[in-house]
C-alpha positions as CSV (number, residue, x, y, z in Angstrom):
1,X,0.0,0.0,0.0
2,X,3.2,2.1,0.1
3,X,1.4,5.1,2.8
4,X,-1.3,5.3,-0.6
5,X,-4.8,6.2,0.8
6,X,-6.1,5.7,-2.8
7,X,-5.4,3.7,-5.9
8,X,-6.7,5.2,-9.3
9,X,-6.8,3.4,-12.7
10,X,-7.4,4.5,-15.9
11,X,-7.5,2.7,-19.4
12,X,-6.3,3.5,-21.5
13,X,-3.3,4.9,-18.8
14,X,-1.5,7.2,-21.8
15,X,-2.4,7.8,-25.6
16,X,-3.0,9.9,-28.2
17,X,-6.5,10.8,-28.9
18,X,-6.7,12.3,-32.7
19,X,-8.4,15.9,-32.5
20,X,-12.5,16.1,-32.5
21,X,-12.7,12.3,-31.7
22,X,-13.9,10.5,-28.8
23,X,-12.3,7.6,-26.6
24,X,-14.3,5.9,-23.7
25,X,-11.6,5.9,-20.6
26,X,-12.4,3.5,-18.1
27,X,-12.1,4.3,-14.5
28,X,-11.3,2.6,-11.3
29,X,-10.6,3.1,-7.8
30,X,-9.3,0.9,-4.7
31,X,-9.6,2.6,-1.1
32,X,-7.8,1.9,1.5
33,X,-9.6,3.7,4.7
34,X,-13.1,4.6,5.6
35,X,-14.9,7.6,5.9
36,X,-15.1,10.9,3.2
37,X,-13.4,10.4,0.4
38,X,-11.5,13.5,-1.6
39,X,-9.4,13.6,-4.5
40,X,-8.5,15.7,-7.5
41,X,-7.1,13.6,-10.6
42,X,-5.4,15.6,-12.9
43,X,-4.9,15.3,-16.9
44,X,-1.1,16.4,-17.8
45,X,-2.0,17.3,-22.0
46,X,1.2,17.8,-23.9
47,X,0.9,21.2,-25.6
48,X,-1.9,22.2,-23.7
49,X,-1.4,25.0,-21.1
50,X,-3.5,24.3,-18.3
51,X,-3.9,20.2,-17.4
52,X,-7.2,18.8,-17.1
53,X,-9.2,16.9,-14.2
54,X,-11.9,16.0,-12.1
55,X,-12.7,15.7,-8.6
56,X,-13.8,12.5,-6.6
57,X,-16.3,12.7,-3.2
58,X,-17.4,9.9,-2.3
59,X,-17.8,7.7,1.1
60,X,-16.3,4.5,2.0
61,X,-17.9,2.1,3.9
62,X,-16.5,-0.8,5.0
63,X,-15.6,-3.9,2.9
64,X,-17.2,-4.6,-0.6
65,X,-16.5,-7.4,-2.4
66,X,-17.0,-8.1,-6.0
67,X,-16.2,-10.8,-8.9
68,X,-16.5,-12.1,-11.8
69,X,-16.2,-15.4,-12.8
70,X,-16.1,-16.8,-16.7
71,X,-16.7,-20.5,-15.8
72,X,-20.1,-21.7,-17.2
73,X,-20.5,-24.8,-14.6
């Protein structure tokens, strides 16, 4: 966990998107503590002068599982 109170994830991670086009950038997010949640992410654009981002408030509560499984028994 390295002192990290939250993990981000992003895919694609880096890229070239060609101008006026779209891509669909998937976003995910491990907590590590409980309680009010606070972040700014931040979008670094070569050649652009002022980086992008968004802000995260959320609440964590306790542990949440999830899965997924591909077996079809």
């Amino acid at each position: 966990m390295d002192g990290e109170r939250v993990v981000a994830r992003f895919e694609p991670s880096r890229g070239t998107i060609p101008p006026k086009s779209e891509i669909a950038v998937h976003f995910s997010v491990t907590v590590y503590y409980g309680g009010a949640i606070n972040e700014l992410f931040i979008c670094n654009i070569q050649d652009v002068e002022l980086p992008i981002g968004f802000e995260m408030k959320a609440d964590s509560f306790g542990l949440s599982v999830a899965y997924e499984s591909t077996d079809d028994s």
